[in-house]
PDB file of the backbone (N, CA, C, O) and the ligand in Angstrom, with CONECT records:
HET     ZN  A 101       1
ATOM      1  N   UNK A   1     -52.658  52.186  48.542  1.00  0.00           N
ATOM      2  CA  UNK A   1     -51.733  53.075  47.830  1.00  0.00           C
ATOM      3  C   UNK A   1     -51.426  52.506  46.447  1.00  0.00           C
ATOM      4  O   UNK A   1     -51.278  51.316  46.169  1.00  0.00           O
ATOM      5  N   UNK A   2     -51.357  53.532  45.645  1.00  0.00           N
ATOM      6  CA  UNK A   2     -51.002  52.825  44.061  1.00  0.00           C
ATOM      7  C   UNK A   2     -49.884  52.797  44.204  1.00  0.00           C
ATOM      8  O   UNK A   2     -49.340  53.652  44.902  1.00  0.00           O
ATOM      9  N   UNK A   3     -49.008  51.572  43.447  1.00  0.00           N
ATOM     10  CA  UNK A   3     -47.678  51.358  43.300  1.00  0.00           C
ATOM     11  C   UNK A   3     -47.414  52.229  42.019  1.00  0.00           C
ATOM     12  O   UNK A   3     -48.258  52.495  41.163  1.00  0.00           O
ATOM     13  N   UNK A   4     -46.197  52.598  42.030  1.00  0.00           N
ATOM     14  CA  UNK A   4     -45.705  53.219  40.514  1.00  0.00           C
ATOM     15  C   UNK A   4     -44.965  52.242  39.818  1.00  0.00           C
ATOM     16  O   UNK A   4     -44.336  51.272  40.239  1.00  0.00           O
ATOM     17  N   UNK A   5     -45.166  52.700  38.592  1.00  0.00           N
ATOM     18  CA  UNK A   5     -44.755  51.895  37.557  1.00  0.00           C
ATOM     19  C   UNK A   5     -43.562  51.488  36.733  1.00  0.00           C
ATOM     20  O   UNK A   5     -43.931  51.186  35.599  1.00  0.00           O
ATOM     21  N   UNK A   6     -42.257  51.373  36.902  1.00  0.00           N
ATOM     22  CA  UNK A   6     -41.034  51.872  36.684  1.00  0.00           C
ATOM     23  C   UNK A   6     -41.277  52.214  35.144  1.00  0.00           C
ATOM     24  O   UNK A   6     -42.158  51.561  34.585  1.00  0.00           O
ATOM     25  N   UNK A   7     -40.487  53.310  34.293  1.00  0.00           N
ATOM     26  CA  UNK A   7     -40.651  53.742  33.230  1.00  0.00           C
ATOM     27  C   UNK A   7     -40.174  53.487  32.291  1.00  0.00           C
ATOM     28  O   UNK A   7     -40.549  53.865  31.181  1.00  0.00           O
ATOM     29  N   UNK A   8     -38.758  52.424  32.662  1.00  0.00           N
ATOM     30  CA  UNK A   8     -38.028  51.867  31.944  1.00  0.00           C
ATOM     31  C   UNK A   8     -38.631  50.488  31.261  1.00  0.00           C
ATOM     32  O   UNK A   8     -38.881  50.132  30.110  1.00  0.00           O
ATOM     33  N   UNK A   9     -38.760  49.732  32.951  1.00  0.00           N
ATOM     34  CA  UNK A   9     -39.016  47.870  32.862  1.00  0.00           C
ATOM     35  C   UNK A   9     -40.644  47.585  32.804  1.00  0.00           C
ATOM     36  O   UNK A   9     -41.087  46.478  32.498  1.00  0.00           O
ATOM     37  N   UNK A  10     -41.374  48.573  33.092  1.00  0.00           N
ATOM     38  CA  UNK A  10     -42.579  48.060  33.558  1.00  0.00           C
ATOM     39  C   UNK A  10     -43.208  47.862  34.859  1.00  0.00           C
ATOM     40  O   UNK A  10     -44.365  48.096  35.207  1.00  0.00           O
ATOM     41  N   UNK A  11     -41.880  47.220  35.736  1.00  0.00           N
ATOM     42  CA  UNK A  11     -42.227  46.762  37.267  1.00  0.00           C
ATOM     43  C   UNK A  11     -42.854  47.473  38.257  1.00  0.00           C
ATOM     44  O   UNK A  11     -42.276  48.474  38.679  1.00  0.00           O
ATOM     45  N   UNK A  12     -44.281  47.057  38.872  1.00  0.00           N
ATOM     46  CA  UNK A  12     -44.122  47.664  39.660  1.00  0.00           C
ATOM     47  C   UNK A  12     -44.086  48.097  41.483  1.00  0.00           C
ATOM     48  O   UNK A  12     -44.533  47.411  42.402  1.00  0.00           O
ATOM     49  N   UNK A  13     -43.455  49.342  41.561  1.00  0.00           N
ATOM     50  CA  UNK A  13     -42.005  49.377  42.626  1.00  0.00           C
ATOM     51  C   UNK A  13     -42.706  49.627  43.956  1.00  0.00           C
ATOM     52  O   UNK A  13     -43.497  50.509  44.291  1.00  0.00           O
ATOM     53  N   UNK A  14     -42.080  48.379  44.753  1.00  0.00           N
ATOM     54  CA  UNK A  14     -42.358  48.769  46.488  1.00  0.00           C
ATOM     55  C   UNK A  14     -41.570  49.709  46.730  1.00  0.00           C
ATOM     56  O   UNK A  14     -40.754  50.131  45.912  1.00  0.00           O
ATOM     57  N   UNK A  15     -41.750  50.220  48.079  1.00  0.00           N
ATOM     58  CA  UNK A  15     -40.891  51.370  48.546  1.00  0.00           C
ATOM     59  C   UNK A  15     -39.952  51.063  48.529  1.00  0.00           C
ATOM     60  O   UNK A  15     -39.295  52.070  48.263  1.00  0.00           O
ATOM     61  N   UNK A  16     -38.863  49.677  48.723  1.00  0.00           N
ATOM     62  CA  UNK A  16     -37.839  50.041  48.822  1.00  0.00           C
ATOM     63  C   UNK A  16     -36.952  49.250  47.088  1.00  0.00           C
ATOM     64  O   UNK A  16     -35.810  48.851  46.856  1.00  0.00           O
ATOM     65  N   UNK A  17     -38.073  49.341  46.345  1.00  0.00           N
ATOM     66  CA  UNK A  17     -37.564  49.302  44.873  1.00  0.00           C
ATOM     67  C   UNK A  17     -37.078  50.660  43.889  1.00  0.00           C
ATOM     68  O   UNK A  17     -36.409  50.697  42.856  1.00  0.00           O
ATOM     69  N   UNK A  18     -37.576  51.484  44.508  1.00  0.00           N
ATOM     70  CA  UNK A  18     -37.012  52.936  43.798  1.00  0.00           C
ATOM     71  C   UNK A  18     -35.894  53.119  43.131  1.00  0.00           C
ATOM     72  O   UNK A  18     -35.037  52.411  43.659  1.00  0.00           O
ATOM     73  N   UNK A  19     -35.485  53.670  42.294  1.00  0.00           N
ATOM     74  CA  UNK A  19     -34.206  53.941  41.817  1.00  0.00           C
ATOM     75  C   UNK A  19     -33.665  54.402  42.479  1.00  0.00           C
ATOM     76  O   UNK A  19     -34.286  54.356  43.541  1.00  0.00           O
ATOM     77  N   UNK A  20     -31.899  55.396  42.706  1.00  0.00           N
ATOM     78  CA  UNK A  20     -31.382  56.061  43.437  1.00  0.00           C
ATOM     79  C   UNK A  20     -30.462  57.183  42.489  1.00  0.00           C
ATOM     80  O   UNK A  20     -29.846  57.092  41.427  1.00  0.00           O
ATOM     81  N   UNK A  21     -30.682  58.108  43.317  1.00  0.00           N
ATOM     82  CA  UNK A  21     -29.522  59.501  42.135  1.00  0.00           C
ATOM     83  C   UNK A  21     -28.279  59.225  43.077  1.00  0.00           C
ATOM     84  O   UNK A  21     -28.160  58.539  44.092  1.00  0.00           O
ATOM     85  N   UNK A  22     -27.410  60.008  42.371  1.00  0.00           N
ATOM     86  CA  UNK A  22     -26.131  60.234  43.209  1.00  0.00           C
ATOM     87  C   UNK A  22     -25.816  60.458  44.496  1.00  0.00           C
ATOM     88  O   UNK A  22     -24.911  59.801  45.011  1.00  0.00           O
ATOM     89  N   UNK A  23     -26.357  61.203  45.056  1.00  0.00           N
ATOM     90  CA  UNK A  23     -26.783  62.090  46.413  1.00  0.00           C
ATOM     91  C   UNK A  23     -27.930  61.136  47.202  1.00  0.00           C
ATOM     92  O   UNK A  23     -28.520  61.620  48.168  1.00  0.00           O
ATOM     93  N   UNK A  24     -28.246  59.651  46.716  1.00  0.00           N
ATOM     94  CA  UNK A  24     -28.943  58.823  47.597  1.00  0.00           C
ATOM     95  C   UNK A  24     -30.281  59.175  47.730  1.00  0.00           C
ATOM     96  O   UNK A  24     -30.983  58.431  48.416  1.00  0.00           O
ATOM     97  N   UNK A  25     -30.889  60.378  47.099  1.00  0.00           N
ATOM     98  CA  UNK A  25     -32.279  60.771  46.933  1.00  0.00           C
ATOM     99  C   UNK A  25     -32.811  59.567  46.128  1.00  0.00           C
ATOM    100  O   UNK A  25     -32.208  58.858  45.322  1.00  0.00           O
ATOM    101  N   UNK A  26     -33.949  59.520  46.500  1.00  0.00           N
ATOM    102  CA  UNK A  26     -34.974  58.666  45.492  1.00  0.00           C
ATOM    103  C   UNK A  26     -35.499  59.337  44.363  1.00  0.00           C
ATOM    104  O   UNK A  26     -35.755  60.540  44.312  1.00  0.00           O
ATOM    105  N   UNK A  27     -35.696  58.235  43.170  1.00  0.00           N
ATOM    106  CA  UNK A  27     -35.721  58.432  41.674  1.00  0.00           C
ATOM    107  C   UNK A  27     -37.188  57.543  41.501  1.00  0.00           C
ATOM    108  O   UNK A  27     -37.286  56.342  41.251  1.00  0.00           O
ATOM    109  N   UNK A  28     -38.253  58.503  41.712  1.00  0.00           N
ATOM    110  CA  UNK A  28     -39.399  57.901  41.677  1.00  0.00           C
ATOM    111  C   UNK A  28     -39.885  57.153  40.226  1.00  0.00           C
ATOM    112  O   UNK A  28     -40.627  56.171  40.206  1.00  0.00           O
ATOM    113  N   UNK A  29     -39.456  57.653  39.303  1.00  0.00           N
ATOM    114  CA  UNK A  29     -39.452  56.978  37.591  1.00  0.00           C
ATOM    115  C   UNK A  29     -39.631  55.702  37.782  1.00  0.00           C
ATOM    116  O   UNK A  29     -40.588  54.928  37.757  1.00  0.00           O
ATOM    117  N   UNK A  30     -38.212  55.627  38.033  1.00  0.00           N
ATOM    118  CA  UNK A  30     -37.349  54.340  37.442  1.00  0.00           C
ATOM    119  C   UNK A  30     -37.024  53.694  38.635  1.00  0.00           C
ATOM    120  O   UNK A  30     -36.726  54.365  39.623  1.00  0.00           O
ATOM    121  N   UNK A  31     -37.050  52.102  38.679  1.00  0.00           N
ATOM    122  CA  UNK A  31     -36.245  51.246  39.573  1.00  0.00           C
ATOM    123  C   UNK A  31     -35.410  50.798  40.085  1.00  0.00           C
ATOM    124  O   UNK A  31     -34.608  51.088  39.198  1.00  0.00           O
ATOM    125  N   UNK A  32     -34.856  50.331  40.749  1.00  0.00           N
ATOM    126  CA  UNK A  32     -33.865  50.263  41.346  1.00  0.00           C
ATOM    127  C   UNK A  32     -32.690  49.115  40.543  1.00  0.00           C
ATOM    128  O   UNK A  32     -31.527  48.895  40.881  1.00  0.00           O
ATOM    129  N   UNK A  33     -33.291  48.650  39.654  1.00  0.00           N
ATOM    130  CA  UNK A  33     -33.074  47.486  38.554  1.00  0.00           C
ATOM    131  C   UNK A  33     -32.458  48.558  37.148  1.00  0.00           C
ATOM    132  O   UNK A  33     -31.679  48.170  36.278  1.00  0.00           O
ATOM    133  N   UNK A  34     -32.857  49.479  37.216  1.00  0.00           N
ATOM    134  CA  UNK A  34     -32.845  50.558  35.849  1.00  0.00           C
ATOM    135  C   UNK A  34     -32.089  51.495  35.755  1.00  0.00           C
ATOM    136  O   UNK A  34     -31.396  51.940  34.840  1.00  0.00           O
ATOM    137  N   UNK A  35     -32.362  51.905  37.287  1.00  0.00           N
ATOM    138  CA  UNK A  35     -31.892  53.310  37.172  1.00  0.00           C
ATOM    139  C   UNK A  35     -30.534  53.084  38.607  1.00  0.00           C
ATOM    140  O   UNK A  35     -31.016  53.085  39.739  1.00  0.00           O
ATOM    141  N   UNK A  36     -29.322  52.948  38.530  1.00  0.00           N
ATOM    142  CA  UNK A  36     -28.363  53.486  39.686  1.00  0.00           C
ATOM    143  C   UNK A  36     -27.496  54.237  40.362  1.00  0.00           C
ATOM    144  O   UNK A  36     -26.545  54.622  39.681  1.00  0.00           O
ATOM    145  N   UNK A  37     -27.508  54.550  41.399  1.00  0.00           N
ATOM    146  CA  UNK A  37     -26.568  55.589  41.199  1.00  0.00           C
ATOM    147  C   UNK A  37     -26.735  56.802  40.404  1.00  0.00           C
ATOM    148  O   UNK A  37     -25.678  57.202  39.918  1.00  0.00           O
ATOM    149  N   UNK A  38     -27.889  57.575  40.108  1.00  0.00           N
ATOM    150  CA  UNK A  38     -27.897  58.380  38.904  1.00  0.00           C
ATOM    151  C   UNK A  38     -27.504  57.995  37.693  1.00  0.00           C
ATOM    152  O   UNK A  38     -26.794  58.819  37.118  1.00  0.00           O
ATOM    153  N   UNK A  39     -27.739  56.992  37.106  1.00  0.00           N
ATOM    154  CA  UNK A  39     -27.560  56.424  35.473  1.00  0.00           C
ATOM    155  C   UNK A  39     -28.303  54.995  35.467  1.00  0.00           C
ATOM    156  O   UNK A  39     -28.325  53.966  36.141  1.00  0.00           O
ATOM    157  N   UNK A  40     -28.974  55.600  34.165  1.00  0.00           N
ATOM    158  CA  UNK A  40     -29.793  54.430  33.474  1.00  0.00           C
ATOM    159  C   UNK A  40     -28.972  53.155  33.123  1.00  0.00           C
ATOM    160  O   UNK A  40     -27.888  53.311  32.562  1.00  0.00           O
ATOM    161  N   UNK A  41     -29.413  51.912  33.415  1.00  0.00           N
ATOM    162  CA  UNK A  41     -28.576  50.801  33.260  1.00  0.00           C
ATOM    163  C   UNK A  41     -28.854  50.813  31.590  1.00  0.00           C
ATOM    164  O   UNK A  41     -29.895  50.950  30.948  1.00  0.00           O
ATOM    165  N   UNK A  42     -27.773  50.655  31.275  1.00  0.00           N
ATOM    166  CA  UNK A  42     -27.681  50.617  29.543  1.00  0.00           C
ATOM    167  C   UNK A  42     -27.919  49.807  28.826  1.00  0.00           C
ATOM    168  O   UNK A  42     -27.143  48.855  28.915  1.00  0.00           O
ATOM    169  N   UNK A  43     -29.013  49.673  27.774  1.00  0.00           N
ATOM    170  CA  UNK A  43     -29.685  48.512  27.131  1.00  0.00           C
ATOM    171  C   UNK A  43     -30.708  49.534  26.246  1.00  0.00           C
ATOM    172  O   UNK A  43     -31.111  50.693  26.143  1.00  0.00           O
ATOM    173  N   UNK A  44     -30.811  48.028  25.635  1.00  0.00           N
ATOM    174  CA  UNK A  44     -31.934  48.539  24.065  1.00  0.00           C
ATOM    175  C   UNK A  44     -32.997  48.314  24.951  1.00  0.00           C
ATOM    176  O   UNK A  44     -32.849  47.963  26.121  1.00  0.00           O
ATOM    177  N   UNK A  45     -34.380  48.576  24.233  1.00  0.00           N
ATOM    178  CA  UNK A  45     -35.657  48.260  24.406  1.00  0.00           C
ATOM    179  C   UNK A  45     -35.775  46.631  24.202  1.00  0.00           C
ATOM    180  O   UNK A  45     -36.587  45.914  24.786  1.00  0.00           O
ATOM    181  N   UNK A  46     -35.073  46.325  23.523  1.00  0.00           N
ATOM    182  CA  UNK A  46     -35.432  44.937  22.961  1.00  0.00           C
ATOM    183  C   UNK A  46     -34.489  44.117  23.937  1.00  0.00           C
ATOM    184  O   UNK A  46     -34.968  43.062  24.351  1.00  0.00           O
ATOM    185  N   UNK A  47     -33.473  44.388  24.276  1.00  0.00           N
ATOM    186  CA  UNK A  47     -32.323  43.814  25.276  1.00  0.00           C
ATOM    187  C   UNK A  47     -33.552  43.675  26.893  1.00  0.00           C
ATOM    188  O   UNK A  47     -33.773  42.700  27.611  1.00  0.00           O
ATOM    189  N   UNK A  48     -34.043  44.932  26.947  1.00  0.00           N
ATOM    190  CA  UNK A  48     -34.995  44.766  28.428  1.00  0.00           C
ATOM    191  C   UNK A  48     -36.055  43.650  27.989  1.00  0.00           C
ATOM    192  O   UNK A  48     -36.188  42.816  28.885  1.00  0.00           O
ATOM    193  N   UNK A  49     -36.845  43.398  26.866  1.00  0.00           N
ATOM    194  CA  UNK A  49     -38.228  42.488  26.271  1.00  0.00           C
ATOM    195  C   UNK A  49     -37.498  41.683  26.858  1.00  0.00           C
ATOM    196  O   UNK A  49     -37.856  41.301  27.973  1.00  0.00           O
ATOM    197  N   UNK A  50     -36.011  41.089  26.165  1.00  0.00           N
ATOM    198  CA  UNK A  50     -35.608  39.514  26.443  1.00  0.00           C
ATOM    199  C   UNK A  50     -35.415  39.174  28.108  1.00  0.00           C
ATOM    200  O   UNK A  50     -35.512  38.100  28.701  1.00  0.00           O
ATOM    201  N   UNK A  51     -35.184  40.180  28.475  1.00  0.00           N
ATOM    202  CA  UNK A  51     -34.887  40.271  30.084  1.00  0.00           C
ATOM    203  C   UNK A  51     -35.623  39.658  30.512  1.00  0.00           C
ATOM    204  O   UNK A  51     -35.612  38.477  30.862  1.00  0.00           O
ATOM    205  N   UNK A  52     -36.870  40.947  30.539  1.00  0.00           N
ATOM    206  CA  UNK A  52     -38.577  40.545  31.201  1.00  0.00           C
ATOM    207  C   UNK A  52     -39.071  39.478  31.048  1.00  0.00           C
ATOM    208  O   UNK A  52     -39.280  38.939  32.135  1.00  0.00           O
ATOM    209  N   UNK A  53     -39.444  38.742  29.994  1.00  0.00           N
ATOM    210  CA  UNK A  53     -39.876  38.033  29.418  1.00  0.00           C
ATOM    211  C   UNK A  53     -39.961  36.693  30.010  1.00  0.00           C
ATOM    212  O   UNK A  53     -40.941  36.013  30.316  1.00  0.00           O
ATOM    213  N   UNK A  54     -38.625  36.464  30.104  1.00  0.00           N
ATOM    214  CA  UNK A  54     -38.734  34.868  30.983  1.00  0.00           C
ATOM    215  C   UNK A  54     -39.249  35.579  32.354  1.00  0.00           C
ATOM    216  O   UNK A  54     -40.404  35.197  32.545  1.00  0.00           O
ATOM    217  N   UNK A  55     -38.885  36.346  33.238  1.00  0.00           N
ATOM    218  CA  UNK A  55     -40.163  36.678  34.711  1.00  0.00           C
ATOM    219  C   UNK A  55     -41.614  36.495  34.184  1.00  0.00           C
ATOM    220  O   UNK A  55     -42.371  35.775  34.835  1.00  0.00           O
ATOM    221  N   UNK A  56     -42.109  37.178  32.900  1.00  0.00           N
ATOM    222  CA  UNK A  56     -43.446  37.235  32.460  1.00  0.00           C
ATOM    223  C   UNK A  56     -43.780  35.634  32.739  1.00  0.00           C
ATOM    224  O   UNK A  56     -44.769  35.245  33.360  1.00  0.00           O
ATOM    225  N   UNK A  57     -43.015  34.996  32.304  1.00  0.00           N
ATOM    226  CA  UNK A  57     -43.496  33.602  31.992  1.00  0.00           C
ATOM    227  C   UNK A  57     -43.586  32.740  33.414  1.00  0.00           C
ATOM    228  O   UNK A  57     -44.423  31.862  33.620  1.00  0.00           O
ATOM    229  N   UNK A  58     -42.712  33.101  34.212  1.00  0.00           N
ATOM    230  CA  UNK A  58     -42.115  32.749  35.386  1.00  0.00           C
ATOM    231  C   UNK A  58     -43.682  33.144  36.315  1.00  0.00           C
ATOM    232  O   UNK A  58     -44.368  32.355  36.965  1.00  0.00           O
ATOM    233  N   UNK A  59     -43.838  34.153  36.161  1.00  0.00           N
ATOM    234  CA  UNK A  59     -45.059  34.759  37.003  1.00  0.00           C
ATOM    235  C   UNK A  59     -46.299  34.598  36.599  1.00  0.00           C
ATOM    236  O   UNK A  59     -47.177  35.341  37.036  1.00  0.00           O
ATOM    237  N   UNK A  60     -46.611  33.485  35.594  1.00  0.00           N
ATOM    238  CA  UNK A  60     -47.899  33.550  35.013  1.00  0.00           C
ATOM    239  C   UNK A  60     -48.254  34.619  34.347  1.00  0.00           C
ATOM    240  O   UNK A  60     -49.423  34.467  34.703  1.00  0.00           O
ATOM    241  N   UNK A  61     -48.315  35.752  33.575  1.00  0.00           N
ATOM    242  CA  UNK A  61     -48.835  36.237  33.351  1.00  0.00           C
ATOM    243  C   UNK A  61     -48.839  36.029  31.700  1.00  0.00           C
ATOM    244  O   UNK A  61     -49.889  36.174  31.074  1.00  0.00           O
ATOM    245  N   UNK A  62     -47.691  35.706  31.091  1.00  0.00           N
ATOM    246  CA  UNK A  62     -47.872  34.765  29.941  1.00  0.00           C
ATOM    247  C   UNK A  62     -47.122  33.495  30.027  1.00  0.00           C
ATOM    248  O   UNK A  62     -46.236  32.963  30.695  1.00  0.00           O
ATOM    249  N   UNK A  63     -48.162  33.195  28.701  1.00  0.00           N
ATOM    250  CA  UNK A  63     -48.112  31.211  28.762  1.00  0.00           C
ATOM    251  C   UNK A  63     -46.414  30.952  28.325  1.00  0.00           C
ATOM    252  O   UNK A  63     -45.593  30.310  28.979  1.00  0.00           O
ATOM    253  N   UNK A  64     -46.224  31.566  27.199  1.00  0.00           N
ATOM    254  CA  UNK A  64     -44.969  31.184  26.333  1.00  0.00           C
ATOM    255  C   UNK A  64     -43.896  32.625  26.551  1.00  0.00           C
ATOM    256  O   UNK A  64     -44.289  33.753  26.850  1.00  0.00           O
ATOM    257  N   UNK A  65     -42.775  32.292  26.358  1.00  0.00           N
ATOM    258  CA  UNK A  65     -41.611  33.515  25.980  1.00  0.00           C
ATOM    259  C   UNK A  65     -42.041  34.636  24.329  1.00  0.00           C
ATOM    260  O   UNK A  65     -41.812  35.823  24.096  1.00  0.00           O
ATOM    261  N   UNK A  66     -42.572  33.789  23.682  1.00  0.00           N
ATOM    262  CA  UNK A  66     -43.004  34.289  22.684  1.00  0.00           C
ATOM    263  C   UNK A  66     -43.876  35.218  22.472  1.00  0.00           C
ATOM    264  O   UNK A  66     -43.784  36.259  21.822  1.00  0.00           O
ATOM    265  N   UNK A  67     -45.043  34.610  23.280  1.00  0.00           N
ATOM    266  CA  UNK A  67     -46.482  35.688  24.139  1.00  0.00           C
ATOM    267  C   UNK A  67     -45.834  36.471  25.000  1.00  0.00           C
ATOM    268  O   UNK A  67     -46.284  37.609  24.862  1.00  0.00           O
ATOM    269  N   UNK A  68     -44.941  36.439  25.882  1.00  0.00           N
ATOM    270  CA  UNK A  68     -44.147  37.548  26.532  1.00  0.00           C
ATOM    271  C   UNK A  68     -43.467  38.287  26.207  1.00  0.00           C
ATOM    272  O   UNK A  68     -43.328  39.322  26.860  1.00  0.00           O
ATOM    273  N   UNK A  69     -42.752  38.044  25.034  1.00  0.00           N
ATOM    274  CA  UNK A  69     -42.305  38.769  24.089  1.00  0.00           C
ATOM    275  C   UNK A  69     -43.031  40.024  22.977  1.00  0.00           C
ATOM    276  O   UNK A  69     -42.634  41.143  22.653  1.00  0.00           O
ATOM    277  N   UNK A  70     -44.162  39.289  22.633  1.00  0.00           N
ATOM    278  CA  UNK A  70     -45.061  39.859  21.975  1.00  0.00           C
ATOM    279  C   UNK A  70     -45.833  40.897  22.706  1.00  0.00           C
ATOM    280  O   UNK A  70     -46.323  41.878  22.147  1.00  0.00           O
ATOM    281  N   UNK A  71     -45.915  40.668  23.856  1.00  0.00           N
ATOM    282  CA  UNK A  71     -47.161  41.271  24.644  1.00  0.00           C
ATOM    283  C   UNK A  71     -46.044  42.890  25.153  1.00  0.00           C
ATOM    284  O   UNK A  71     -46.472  44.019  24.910  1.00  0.00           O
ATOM    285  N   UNK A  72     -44.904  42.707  25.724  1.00  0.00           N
ATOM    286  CA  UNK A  72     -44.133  43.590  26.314  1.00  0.00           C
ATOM    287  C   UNK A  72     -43.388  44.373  24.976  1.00  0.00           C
ATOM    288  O   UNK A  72     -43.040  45.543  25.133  1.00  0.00           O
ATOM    289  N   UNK A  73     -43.141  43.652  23.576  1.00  0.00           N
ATOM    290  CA  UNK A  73     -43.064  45.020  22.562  1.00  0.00           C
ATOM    291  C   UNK A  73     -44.093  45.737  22.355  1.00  0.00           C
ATOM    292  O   UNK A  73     -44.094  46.759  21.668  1.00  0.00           O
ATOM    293  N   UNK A  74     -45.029  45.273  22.916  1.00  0.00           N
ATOM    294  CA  UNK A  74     -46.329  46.385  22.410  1.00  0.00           C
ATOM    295  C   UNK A  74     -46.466  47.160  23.837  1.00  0.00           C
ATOM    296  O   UNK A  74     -47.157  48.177  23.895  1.00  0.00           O
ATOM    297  N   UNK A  75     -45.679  46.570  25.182  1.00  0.00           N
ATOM    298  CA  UNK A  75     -46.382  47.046  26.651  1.00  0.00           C
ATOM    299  C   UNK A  75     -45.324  48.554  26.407  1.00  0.00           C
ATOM    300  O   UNK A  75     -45.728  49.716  26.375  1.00  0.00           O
ATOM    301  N   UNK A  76     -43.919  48.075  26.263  1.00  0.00           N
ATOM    302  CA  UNK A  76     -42.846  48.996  26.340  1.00  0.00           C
ATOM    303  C   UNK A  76     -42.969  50.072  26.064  1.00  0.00           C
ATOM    304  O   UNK A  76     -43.107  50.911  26.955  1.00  0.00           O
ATOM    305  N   UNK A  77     -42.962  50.495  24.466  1.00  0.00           N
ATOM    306  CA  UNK A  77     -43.351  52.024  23.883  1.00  0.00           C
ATOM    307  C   UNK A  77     -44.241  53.036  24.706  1.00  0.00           C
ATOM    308  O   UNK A  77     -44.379  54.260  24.701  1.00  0.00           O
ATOM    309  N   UNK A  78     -44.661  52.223  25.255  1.00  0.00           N
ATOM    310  CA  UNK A  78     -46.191  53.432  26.272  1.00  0.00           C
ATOM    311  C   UNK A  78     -45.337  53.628  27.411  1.00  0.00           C
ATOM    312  O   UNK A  78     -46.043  54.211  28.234  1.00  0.00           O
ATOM    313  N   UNK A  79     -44.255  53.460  27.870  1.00  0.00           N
ATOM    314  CA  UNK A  79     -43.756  53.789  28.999  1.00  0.00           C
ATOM    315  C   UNK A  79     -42.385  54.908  29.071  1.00  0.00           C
ATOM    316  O   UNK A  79     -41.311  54.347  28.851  1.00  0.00           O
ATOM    317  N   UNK A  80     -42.314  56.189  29.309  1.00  0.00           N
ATOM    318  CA  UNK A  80     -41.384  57.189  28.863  1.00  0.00           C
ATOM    319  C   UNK A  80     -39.790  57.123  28.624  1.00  0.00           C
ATOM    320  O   UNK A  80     -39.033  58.029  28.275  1.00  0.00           O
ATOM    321  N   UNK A  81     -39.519  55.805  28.911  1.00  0.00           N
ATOM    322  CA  UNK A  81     -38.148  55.792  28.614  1.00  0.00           C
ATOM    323  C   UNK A  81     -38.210  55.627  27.149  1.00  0.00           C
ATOM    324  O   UNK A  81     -37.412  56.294  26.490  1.00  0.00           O
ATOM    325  N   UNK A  82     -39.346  54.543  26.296  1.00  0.00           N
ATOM    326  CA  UNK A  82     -38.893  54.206  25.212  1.00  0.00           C
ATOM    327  C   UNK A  82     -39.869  54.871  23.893  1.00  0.00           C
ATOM    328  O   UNK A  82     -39.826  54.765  22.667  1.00  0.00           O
ATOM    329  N   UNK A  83     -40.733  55.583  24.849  1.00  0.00           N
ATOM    330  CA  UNK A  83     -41.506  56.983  23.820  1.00  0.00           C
ATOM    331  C   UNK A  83     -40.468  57.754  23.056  1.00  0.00           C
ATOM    332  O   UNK A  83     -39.585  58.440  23.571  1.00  0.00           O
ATOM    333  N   UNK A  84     -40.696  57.541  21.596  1.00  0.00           N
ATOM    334  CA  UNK A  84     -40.113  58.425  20.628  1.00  0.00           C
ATOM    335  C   UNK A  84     -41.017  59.723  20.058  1.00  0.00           C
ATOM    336  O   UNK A  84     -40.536  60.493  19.227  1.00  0.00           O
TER     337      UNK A  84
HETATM  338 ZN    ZN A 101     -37.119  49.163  35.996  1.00  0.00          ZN2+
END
């Protein structure tokens, strides 16, 4: 099964990572990290980079905070929360 991709953070969500609306339905978008309760956790694009960034590094997937940094302002924009 393909995992989905959260739209906000990037992450992506096991079944029981989903976001949640008001009414406890699942919010297939967004994660459970992003999205609660029916509302987007509130932050810049650049506030989420600094977030991610140390996990990026944490998880191998980049070497430095800097390369994680770099790599996720360019990952972010492609993902519909932060499409202008
Ligand atoms: Zn997320």
């Amino acid at each position: 099964m393909e995992l989905k991709i959260c739209q906000s953070c990037g992450m992506p969500m096991q079944e029981d990572q989903y976001g949640m609306e008001k009414d406890g339905s699942r919010n297939d978008t967004y994660c459970c990290y992003c999205y609660k309760n029916g509302e987007m956790e509130d932050c810049t694009m650049e506030e989420m980079v600094n977030f991610c960034a140390p996990i990026e590094v944490e998880q191998g997937r980049a070497a430095t905070l800097e390369e994680a940094r770099a790599a996720l302002m360019a990952y972010f924009p492609t993902l519909s929360r932060w499409k202008s």
